[in-house]
C-alpha positions in Angstrom: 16.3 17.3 -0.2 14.6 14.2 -1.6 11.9 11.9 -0.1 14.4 9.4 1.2 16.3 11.8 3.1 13.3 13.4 4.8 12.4 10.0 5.6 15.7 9.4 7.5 15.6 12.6 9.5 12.1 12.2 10.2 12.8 8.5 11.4 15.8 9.7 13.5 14.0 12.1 15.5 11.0 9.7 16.0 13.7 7.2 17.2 15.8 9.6 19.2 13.0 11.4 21.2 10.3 8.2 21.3 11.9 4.9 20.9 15.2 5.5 22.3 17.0 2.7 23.6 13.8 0.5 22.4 13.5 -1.8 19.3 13.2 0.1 16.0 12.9 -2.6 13.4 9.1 -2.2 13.0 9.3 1.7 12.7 8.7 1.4 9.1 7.5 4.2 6.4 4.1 2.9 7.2 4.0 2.0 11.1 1.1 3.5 12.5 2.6 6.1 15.2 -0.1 7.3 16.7 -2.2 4.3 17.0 0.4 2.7 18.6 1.2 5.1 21.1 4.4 5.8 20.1 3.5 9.5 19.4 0.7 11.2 22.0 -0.7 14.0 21.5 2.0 16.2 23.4 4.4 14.3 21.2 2.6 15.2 18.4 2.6 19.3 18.9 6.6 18.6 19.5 6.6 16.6 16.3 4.9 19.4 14.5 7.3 21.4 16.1 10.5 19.7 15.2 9.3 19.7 11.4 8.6 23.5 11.6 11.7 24.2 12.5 13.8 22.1 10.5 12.1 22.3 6.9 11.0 25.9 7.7 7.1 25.3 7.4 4.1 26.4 8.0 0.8 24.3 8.3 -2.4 25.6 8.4 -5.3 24.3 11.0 -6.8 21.7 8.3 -3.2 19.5 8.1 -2.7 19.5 12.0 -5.2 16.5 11.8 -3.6 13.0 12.7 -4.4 11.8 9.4 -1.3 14.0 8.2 0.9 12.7 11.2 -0.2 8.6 11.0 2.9 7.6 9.7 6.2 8.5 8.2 5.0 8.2 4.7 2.8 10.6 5.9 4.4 13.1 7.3 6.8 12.7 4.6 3.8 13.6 1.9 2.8 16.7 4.1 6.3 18.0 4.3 6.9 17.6 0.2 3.5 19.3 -0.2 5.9 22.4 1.2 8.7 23.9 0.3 11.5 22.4 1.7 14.2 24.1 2.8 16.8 22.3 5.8 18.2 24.4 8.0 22.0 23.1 8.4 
């Protein structure tokens, strides 16, 4: 799975269980989703959760800091940093 497609899966949840039914347009790769408010921090450990389940991670304590989670580019980065494997 490459970078772009992460991207789009990533940005599809975001949308579907965030933003839904709101204006997506700004939600770009570097759109600040925390800072915004568009992510809490309950959002966050369902996030975390989504991204665990789908690429079949693991993160350790030291990556569950917002810096890893600030944006899509972001979260993107952290994911590649693991091996990637979708479930289908």
């Amino acid at each position: 799975m490459n970078s772009q497609d992460i991207a789009a899966e990533i940005r599809a949840y975001v949308v579907a269980e965030y933003l839904a039914g709101e204006d997506t347009s700004d939600l770009t790769g570097d759109y600040a989703l925390i800072d915004s408010g568009v992510i809490d921090s309950l959002g966050l450990i369902r996030l975390i959760s989504h991204l665990t389940e789908t690429y079949q991670v693991s993160f350790d304590d030291i990556e569950f800091g917002p810096d890893n989670f600030r944006s899509l580019d972001t979260i993107v980065a952290l994911i590649e940093t693991h091996s990637v494997t979708p479930v289908q």
